[in-house]
VOSE-811322 format. One record per residue (C-alpha): x, y, z. Coordinates in steps of 0.001 Angstrom, whole numbers, plus 500000, padded with zeros to 6 digits. Layout:
<pts>
XYZ
...
</pts>
This chain:
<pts>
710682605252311205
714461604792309224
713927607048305903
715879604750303281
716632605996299819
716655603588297105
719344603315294455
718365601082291092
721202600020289519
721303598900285254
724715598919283811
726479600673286777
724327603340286412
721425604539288982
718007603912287393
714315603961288313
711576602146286418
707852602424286563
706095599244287833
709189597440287550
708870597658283709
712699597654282261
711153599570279147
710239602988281334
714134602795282560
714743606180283074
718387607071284223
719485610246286970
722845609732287204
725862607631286221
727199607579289286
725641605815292139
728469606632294410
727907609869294083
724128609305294903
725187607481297861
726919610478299580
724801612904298900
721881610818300872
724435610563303621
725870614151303576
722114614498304697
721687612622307848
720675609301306246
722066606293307336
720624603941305086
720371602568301485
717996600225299575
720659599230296903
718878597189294284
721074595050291127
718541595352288716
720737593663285931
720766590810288460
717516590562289100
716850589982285534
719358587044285032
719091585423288623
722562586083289853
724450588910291428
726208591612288826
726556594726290317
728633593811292946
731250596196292480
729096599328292635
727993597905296632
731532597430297192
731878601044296450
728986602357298616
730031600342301137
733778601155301684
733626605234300365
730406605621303008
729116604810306215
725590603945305470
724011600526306173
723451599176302988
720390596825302236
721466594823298821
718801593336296805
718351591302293363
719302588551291718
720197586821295090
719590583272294278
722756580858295222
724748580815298678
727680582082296465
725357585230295386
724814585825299448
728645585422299969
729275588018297239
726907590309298457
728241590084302491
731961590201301198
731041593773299337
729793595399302408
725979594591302657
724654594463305777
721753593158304885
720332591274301579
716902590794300913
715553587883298954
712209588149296866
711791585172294231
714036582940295773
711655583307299174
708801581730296698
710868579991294106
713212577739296695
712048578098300156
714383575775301929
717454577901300516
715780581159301763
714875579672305323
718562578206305439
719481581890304874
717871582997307795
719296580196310353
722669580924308773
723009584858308500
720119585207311642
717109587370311163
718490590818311094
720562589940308040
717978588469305913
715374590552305009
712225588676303098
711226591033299799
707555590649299407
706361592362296134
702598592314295313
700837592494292021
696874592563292764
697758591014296200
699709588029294695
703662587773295317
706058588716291903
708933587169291113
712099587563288822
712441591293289024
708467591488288733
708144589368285571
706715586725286925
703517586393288637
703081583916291745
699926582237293069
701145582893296458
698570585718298810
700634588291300401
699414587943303581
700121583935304127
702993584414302238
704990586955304811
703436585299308121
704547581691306586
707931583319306989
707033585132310142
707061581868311539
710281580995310271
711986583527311907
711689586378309407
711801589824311245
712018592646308044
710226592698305270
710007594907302812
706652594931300806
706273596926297044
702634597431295441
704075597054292122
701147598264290886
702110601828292969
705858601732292465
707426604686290513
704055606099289751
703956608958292823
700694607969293340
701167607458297028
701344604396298947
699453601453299720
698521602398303441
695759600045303511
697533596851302390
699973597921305165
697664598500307842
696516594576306921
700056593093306993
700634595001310227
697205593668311554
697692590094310521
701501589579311810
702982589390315095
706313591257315373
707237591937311895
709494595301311184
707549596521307845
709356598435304816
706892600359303122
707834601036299438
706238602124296399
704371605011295702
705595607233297917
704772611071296172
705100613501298900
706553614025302065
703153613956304117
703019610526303561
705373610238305684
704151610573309236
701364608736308053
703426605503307267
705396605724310938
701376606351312522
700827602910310553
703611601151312426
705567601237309425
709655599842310561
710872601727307758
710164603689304440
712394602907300639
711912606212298795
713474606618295223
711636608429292621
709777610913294971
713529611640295986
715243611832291855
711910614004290957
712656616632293774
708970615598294929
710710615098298521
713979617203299134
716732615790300529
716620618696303469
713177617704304098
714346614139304827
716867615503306984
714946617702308900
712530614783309048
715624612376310395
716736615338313311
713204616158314370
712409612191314965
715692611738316726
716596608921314794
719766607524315233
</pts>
């Protein structure tokens, strides 16, 4: 299972909220870069980079800090937010993503999203699938959907979608540990999806427990900014797993 930090970023600066409220905004550091290498000066090799200003106005804005990341590191950079236009995608690629994920433009304009996927191919595009009482978010989780998780991700499953990464909103930035059983169901229900747990995660025993799940991969951000989880514990995590 890839152990992927998360970095929020509001005004250039690294960030975490609680439940994706903008009004708990707490900031740990005003320089993501900085952030950045010290995840990879660990073993990690990848980074949940999330434009949080852009996710609020519904186009990309913190390009320049992925630029950044991407040229002054080697980590594979997953960019997220605001991505709503073929121009924001372009952006996003041009800074050094290597992958973008796309939440309320998945619900909010389907055909753009599955054009996406035929254009970039599936291990580009990654489908962001946040969950509020089981029902998808949208617009940096201030919008609620009607759409069920479930049929929502295996609607795209058979579109071509291959990573997704699903929040429990209601569990993110809380450290009150993940939602294990809402990914036990998604892993049940779909076919040959690569699930992203994130949210929640509080400690580093839940851990093994996510890659027993079947879990692809696990975002961890405030477990990681509170010194819940130490960065040597990841690493000794990333060695002992033989991940690559």
């Amino acid at each position: 299972m890839r152990i992927i930090p998360a970095i929020d970023i509001i005004e250039g600066k690294c960030v975490r909220l609680s439940k994706g409220d903008y009004n708990t905004k707490k900031i740990y550091n005003e320089n993501p870069l900085e952030v950045a290498k010290s995840f990879e000066d660990h073993g990690i090799n990848s980074l949940h980079l999330v434009d949080l200003d852009g996710a609020k106005s519904s186009h990309i804005v913190n390009y320049k800090i992925l630029e950044q990341i991407a040229s002054k590191t080697n980590l594979n950079v997953d960019f997220g937010g605001g991505l709503k236009s073929d121009k924001d995608l372009e952006i996003a690629f041009e800074s050094g993503a290597n992958q973008v994920t796309g939440g309320s433009i998945a619900v909010k304009d389907a055909e753009i999203f599955n054009n996406w996927i035929k254009k970039y191919g599936n291990d580009k595009i990654i489908l962001g699938a946040d969950a509020k009482n089981r029902k998808i978010a949208v617009s940096g989780w201030l919008e609620d959907s009607d759409k069920e998780i479930i049929p929502f991700i295996r609607n795209y499953e058979r579109n071509g979608i291959k990573y997704v990464i699903c929040t429990d909103i209601s569990k993110d930035g809380m450290l009150q540990g993940p939602s294990f059983k809402l990914y036990e169901e998604i892993l049940d229900e779909t076919d040959n999806i690569n699930l992203i747990a994130s949210g929640g995660i509080s400690k580093f025993d839940e851990l093994p427990a996510l890659a027993e799940l079947g879990c692809e991969g696990v975002i961890i951000g405030k477990a990681i900014y509170e010194n819940r989880i130490s960065l040597k514990q990841l690493e000794n995590y990333i060695l002992t797993e033989g991940q690559v």
